[in-house]
PyMOL Python script that loads the backbone (N, CA, C, O; Angstrom):
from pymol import cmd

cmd.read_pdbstr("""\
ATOM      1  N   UNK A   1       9.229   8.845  -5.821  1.00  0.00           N
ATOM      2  CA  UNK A   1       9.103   8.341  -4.469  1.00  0.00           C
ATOM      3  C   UNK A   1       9.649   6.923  -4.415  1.00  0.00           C
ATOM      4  O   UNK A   1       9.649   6.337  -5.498  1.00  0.00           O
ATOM      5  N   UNK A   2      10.073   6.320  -3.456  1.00  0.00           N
ATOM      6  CA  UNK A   2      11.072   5.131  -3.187  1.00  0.00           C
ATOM      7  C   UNK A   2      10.143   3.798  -2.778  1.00  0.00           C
ATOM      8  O   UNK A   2      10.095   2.701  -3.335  1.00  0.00           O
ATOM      9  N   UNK A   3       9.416   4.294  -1.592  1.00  0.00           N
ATOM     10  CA  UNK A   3       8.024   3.608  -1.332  1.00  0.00           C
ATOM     11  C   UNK A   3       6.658   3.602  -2.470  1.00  0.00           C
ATOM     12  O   UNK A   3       6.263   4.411  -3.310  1.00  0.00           O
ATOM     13  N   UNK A   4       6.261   2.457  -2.081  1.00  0.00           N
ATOM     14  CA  UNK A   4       5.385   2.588  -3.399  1.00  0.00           C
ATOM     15  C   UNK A   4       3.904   1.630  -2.689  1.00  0.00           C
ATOM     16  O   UNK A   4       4.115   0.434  -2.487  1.00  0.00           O
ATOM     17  N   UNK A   5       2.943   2.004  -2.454  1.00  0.00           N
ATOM     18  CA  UNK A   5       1.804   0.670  -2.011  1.00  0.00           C
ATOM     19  C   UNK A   5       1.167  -0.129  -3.672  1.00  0.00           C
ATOM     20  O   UNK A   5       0.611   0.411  -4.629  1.00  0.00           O
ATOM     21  N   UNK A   6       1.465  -1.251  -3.492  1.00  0.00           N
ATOM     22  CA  UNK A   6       0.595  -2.298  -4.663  1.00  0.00           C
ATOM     23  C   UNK A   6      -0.627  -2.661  -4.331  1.00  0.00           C
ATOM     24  O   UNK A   6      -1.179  -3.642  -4.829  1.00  0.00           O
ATOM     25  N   UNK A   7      -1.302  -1.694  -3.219  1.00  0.00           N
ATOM     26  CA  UNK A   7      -2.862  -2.007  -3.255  1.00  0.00           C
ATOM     27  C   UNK A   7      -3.411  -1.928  -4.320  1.00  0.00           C
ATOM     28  O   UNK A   7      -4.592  -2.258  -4.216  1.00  0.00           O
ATOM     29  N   UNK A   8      -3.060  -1.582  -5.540  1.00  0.00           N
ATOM     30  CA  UNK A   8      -4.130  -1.928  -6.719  1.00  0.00           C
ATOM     31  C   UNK A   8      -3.841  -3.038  -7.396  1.00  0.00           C
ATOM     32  O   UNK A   8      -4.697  -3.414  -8.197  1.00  0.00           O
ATOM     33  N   UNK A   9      -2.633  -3.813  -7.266  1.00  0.00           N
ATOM     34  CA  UNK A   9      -2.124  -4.858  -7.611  1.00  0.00           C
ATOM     35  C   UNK A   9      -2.996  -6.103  -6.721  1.00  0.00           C
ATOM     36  O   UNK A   9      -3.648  -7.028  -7.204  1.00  0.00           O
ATOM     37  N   UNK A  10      -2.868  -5.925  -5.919  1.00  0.00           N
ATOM     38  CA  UNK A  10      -2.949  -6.778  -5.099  1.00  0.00           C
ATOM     39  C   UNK A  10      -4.481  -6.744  -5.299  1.00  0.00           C
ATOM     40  O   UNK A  10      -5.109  -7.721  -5.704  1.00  0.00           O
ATOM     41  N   UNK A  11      -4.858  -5.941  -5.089  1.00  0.00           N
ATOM     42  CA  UNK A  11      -7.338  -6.324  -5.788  1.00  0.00           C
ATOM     43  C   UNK A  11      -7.432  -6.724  -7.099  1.00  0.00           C
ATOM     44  O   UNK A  11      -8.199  -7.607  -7.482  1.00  0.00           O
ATOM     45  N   UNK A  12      -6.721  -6.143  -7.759  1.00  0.00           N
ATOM     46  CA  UNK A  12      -6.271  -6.762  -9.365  1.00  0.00           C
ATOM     47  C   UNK A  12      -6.539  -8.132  -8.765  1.00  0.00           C
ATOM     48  O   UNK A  12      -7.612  -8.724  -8.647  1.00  0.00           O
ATOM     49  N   UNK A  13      -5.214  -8.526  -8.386  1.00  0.00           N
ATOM     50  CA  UNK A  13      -4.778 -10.051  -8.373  1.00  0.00           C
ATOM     51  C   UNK A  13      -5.582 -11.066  -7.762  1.00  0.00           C
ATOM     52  O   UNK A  13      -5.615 -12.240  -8.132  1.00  0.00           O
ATOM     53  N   UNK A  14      -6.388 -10.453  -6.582  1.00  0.00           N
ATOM     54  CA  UNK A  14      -7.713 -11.401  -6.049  1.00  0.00           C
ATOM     55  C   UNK A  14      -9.326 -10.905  -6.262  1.00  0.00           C
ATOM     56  O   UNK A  14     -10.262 -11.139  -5.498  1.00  0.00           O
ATOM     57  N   UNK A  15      -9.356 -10.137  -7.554  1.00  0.00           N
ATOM     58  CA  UNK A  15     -10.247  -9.995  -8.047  1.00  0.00           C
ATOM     59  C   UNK A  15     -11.016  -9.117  -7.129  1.00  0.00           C
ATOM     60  O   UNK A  15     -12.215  -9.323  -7.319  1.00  0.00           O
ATOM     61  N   UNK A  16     -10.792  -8.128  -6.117  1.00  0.00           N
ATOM     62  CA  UNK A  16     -11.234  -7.593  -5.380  1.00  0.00           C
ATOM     63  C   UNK A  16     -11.811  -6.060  -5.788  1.00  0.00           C
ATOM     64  O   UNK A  16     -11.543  -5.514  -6.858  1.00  0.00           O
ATOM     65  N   UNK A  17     -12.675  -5.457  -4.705  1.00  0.00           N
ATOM     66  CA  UNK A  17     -13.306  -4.575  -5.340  1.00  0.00           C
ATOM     67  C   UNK A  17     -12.905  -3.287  -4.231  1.00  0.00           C
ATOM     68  O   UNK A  17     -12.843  -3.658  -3.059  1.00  0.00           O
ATOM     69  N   UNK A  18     -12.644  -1.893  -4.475  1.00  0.00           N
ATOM     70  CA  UNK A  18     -12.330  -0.784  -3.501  1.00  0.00           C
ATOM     71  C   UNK A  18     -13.201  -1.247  -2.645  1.00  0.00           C
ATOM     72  O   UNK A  18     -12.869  -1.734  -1.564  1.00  0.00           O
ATOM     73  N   UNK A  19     -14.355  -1.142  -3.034  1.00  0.00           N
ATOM     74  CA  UNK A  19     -15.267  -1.176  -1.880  1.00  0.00           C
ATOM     75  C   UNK A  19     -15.733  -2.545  -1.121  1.00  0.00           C
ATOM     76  O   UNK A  19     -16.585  -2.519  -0.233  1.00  0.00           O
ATOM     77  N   UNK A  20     -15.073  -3.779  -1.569  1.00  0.00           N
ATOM     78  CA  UNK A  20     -15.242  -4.763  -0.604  1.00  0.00           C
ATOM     79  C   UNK A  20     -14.239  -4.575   0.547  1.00  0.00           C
ATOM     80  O   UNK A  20     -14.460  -5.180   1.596  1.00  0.00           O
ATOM     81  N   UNK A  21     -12.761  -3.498   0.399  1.00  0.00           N
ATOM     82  CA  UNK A  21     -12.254  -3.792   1.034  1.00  0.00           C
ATOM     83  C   UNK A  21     -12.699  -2.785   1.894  1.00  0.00           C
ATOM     84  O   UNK A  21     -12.801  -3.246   3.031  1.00  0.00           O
ATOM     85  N   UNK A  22     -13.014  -1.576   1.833  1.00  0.00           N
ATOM     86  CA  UNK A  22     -13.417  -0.258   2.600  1.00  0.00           C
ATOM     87  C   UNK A  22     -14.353  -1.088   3.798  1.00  0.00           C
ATOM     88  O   UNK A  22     -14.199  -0.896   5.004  1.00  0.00           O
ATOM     89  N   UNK A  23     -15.346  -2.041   3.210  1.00  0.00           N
ATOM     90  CA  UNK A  23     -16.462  -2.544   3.772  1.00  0.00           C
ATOM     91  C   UNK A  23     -15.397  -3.673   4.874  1.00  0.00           C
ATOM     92  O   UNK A  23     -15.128  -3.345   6.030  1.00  0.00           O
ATOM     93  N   UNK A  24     -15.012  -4.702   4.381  1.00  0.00           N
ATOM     94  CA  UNK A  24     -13.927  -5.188   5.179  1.00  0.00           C
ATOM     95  C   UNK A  24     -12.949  -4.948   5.830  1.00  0.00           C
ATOM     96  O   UNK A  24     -12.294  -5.697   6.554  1.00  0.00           O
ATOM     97  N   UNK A  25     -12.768  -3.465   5.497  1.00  0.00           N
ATOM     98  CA  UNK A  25     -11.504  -3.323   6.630  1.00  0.00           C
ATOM     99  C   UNK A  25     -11.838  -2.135   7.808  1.00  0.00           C
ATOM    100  O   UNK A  25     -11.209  -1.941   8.848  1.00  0.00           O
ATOM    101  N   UNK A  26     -13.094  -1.368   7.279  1.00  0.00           N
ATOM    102  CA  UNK A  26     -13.796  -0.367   7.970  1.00  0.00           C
ATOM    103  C   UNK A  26     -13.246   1.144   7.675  1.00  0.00           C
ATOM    104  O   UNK A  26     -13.658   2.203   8.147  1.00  0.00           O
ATOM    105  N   UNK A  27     -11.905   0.850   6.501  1.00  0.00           N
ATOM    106  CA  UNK A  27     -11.411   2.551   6.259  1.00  0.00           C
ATOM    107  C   UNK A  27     -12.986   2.944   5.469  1.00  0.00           C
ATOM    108  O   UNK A  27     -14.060   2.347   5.390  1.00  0.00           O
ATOM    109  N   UNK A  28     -12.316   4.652   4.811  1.00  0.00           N
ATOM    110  CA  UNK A  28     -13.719   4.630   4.367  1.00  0.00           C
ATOM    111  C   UNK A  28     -13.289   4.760   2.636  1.00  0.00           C
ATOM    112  O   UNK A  28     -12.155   5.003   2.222  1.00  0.00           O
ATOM    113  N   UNK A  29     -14.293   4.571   1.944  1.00  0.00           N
ATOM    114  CA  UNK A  29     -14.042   4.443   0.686  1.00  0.00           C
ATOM    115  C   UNK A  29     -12.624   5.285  -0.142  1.00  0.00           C
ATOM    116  O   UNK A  29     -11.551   4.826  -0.534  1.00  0.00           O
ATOM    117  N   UNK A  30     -13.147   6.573  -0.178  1.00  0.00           N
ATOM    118  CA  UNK A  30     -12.153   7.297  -0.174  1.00  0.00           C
ATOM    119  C   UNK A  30     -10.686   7.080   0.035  1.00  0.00           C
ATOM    120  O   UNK A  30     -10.008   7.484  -0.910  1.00  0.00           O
ATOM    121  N   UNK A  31     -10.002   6.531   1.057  1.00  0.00           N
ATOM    122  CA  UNK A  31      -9.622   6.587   1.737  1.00  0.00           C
ATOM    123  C   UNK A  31      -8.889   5.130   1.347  1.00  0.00           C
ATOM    124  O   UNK A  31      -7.661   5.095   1.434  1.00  0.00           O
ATOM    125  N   UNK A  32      -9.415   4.250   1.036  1.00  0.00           N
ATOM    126  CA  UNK A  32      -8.947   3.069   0.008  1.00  0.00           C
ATOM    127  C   UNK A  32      -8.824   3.313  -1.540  1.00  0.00           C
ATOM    128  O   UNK A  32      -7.906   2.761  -2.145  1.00  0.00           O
ATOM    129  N   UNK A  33      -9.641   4.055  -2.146  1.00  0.00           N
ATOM    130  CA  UNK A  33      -9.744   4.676  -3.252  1.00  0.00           C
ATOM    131  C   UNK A  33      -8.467   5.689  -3.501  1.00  0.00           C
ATOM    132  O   UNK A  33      -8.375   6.060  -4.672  1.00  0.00           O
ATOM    133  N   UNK A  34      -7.609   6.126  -2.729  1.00  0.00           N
ATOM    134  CA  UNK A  34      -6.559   6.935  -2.864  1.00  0.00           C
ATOM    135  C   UNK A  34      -5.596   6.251  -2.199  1.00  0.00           C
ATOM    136  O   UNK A  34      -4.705   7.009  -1.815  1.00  0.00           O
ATOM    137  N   UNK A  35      -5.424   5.096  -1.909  1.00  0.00           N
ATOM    138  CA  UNK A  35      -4.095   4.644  -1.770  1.00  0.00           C
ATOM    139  C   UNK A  35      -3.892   3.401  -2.459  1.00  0.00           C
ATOM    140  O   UNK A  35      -2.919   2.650  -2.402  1.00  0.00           O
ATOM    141  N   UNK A  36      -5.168   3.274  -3.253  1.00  0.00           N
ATOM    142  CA  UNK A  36      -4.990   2.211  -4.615  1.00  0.00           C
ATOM    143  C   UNK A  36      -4.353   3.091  -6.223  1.00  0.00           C
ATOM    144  O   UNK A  36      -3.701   2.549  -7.116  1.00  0.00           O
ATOM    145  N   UNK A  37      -4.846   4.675  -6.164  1.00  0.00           N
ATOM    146  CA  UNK A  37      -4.937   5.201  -7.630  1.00  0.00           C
ATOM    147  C   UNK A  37      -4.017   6.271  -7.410  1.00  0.00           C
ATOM    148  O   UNK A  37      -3.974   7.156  -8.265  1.00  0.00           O
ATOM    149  N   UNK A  38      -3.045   6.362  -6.099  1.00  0.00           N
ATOM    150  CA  UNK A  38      -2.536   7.974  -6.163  1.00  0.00           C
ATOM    151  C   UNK A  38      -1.420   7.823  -5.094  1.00  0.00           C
ATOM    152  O   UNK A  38      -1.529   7.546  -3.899  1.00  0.00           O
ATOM    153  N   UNK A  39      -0.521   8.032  -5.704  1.00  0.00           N
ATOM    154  CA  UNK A  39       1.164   7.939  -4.617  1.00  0.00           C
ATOM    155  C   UNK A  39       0.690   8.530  -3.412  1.00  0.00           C
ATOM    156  O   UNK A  39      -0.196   9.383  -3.387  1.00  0.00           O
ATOM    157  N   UNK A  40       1.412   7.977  -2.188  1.00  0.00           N
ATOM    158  CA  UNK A  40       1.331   8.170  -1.230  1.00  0.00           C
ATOM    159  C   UNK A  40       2.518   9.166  -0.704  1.00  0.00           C
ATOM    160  O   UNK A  40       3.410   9.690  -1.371  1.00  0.00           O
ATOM    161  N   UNK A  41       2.296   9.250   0.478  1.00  0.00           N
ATOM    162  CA  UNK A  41       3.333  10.180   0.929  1.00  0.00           C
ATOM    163  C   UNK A  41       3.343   9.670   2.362  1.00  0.00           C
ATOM    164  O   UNK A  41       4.453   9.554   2.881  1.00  0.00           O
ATOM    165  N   UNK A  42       2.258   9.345   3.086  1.00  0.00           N
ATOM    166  CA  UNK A  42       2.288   8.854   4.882  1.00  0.00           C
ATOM    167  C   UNK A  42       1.016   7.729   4.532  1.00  0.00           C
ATOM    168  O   UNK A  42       0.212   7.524   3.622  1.00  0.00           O
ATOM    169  N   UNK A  43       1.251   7.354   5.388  1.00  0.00           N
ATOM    170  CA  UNK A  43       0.528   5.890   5.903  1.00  0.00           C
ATOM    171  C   UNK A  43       0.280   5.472   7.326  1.00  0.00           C
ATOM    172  O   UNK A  43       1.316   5.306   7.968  1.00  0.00           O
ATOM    173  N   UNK A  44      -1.094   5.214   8.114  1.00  0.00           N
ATOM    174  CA  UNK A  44      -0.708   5.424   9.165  1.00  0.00           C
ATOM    175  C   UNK A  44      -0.539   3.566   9.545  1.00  0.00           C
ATOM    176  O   UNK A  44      -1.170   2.653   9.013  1.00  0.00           O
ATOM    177  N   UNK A  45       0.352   3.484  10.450  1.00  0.00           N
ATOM    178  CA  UNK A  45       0.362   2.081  10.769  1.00  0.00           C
ATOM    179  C   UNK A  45      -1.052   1.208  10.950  1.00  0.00           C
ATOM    180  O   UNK A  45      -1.085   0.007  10.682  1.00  0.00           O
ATOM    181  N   UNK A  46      -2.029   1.828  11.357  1.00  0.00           N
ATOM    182  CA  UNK A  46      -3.392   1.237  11.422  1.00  0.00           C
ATOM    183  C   UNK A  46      -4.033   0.784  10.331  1.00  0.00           C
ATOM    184  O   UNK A  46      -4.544  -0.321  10.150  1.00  0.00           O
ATOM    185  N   UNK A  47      -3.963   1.804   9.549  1.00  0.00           N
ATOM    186  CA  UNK A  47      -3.948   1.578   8.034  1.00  0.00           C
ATOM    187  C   UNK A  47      -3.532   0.473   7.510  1.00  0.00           C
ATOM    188  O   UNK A  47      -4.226  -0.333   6.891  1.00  0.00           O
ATOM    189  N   UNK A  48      -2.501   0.407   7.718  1.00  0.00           N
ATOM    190  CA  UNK A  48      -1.584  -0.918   7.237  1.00  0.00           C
ATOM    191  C   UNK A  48      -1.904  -1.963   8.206  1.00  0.00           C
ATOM    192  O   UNK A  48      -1.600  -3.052   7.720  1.00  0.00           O
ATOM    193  N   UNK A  49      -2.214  -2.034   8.946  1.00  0.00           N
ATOM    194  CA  UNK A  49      -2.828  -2.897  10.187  1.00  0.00           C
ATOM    195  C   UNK A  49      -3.849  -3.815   9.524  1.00  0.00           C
ATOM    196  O   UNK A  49      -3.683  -5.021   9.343  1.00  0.00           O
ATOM    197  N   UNK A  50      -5.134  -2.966   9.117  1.00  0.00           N
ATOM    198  CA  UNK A  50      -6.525  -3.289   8.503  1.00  0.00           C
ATOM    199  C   UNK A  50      -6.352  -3.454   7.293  1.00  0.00           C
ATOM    200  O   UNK A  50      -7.237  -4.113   6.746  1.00  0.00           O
ATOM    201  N   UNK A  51      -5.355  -3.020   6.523  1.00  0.00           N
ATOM    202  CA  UNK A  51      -5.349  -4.123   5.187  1.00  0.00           C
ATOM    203  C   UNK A  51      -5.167  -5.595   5.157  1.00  0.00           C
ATOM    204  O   UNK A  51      -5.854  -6.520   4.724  1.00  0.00           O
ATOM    205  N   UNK A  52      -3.539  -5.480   6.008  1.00  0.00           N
ATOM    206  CA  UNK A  52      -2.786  -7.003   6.089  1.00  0.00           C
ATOM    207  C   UNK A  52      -3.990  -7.778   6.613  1.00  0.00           C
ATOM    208  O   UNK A  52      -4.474  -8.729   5.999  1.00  0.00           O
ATOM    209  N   UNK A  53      -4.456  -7.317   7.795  1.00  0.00           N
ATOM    210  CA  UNK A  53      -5.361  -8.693   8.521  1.00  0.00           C
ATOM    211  C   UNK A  53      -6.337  -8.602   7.574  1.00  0.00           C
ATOM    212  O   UNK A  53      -6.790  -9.739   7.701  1.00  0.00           O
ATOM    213  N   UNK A  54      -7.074  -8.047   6.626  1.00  0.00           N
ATOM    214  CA  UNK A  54      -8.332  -8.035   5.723  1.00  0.00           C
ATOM    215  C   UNK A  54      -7.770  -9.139   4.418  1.00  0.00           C
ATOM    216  O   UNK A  54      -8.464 -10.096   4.078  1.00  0.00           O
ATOM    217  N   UNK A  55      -6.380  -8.824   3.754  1.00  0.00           N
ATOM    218  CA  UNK A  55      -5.884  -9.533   2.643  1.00  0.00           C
ATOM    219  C   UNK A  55      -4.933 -10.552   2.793  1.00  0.00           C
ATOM    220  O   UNK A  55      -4.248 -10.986   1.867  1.00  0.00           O
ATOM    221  N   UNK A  56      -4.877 -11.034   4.257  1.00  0.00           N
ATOM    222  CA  UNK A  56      -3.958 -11.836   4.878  1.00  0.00           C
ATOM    223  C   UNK A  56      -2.979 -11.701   3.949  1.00  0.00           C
ATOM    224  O   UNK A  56      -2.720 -12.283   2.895  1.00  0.00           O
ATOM    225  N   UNK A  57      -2.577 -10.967   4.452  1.00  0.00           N
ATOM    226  CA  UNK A  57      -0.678 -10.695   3.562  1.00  0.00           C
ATOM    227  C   UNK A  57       0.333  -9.762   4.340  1.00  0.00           C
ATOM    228  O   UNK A  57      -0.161  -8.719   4.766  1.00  0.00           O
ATOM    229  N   UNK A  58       1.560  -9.961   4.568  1.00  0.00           N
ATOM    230  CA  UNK A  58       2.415  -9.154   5.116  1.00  0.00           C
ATOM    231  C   UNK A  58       2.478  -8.227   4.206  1.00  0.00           C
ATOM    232  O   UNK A  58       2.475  -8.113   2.980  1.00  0.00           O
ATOM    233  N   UNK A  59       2.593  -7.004   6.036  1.00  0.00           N
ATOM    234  CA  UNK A  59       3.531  -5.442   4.689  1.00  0.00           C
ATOM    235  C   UNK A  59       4.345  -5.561   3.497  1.00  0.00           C
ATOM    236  O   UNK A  59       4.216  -5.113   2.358  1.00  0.00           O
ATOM    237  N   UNK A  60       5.449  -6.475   4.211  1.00  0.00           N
ATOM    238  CA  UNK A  60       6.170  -6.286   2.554  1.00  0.00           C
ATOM    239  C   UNK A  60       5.449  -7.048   1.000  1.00  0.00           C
ATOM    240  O   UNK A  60       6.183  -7.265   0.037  1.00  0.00           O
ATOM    241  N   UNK A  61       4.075  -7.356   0.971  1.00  0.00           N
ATOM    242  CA  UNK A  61       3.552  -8.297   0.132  1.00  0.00           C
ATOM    243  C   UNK A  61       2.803  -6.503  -0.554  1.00  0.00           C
ATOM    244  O   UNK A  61       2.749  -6.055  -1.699  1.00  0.00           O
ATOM    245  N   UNK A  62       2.365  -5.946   0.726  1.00  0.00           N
ATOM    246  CA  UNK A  62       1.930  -4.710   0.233  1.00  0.00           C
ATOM    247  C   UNK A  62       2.843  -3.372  -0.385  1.00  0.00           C
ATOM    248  O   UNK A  62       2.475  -2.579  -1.253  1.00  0.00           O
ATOM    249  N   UNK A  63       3.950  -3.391   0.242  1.00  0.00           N
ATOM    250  CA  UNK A  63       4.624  -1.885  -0.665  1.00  0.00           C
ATOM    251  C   UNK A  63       5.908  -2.765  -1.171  1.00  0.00           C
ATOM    252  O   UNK A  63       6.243  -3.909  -0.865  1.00  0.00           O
ATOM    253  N   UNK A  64       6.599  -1.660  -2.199  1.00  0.00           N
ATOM    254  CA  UNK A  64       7.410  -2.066  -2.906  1.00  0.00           C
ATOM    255  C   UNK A  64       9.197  -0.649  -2.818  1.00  0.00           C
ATOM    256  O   UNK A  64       9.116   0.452  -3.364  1.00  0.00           O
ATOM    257  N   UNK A  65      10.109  -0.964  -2.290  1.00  0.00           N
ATOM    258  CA  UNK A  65      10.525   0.018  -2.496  1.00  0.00           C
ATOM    259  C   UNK A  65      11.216   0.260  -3.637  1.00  0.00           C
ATOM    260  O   UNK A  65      11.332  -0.805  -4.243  1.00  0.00           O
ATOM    261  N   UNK A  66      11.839   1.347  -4.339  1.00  0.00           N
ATOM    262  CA  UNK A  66      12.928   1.447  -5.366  1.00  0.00           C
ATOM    263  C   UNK A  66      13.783   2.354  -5.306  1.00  0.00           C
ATOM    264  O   UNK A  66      13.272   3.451  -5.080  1.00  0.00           O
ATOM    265  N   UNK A  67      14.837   2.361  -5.408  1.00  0.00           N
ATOM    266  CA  UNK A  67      15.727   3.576  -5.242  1.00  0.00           C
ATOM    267  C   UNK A  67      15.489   4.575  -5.560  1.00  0.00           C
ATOM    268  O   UNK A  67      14.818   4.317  -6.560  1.00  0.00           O
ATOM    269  N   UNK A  68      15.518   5.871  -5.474  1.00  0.00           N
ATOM    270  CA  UNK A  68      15.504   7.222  -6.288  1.00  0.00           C
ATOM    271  C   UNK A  68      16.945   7.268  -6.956  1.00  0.00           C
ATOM    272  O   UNK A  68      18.019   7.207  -6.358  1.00  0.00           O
ATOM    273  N   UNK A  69      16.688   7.418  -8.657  1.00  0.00           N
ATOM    274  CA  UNK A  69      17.777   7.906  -9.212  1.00  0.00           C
ATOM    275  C   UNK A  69      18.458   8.291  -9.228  1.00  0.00           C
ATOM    276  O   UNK A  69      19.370   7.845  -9.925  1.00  0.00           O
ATOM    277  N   UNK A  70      18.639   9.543  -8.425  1.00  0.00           N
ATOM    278  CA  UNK A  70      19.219  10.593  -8.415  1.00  0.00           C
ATOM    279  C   UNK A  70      20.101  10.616  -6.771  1.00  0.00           C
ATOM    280  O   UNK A  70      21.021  11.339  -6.386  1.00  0.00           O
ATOM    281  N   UNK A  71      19.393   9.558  -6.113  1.00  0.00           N
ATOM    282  CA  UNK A  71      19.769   9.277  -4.980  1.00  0.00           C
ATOM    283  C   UNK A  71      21.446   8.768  -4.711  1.00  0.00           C
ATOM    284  O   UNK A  71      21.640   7.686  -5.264  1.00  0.00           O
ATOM    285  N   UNK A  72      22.574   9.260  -4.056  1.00  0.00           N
ATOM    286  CA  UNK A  72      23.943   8.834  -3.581  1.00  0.00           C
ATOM    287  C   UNK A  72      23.647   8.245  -2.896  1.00  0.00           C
ATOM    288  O   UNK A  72      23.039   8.446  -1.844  1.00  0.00           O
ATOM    289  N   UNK A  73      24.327   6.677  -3.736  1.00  0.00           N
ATOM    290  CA  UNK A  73      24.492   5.524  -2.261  1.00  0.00           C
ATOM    291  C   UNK A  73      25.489   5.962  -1.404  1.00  0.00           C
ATOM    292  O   UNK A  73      26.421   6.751  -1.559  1.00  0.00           O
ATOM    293  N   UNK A  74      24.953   5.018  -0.086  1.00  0.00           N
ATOM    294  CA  UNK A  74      25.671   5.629   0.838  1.00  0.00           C
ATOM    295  C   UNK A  74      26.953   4.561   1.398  1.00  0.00           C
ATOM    296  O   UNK A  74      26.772   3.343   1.425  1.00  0.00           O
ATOM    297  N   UNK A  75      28.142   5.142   1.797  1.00  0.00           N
ATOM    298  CA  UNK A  75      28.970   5.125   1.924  1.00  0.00           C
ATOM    299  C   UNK A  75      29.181   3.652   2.791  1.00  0.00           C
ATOM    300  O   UNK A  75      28.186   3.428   3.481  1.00  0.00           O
ATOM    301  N   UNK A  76      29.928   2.910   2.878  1.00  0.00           N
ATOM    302  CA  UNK A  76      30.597   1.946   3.484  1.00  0.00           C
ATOM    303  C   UNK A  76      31.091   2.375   4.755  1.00  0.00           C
ATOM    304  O   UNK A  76      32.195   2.918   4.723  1.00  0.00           O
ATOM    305  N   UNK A  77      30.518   2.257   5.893  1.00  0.00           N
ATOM    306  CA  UNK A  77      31.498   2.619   6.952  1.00  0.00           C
ATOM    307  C   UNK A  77      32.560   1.852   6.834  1.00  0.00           C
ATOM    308  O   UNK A  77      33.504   1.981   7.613  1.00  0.00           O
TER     309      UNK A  77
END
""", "prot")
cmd.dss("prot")
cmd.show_as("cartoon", "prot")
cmd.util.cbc("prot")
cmd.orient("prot")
């Protein structure tokens, strides 16, 4: 996958806990608990809403993209 979320980086890095943020941001445990330990696939903008304002940090502080390997760059118009 190309997208990547560093929510576990990012509690790492301010010493944070799943569940201070579940409690602070109002998702529910779960629900922070799987987009810290398990690739994503969708995200809903709200989601990403209630992190940033909870960890004062922009989106891009939160995901990371990388190319897919296997992926053809694309062409120069």
């Amino acid at each position: 996958m190309a997208i990547q979320i560093r929510l576990r980086h990012v509690l790492d890095d301010r010493a944070l806990s799943m569940y201070a943020v579940a409690k602070g941001t109002g998702l529910t445990y779960p629900t922070v608990y799987n987009l810290a330990t398990k690739p994503i696939t969708r995200i809903d903008i709200e989601t990403i809403d209630k992190l940033c304002a909870f960890l004062q940090i922009q989106p891009g502080e939160l995901f990371v993209w990388t190319p897919d390997e296997d992926a053809a760059p694309l062409a120069a118009e």
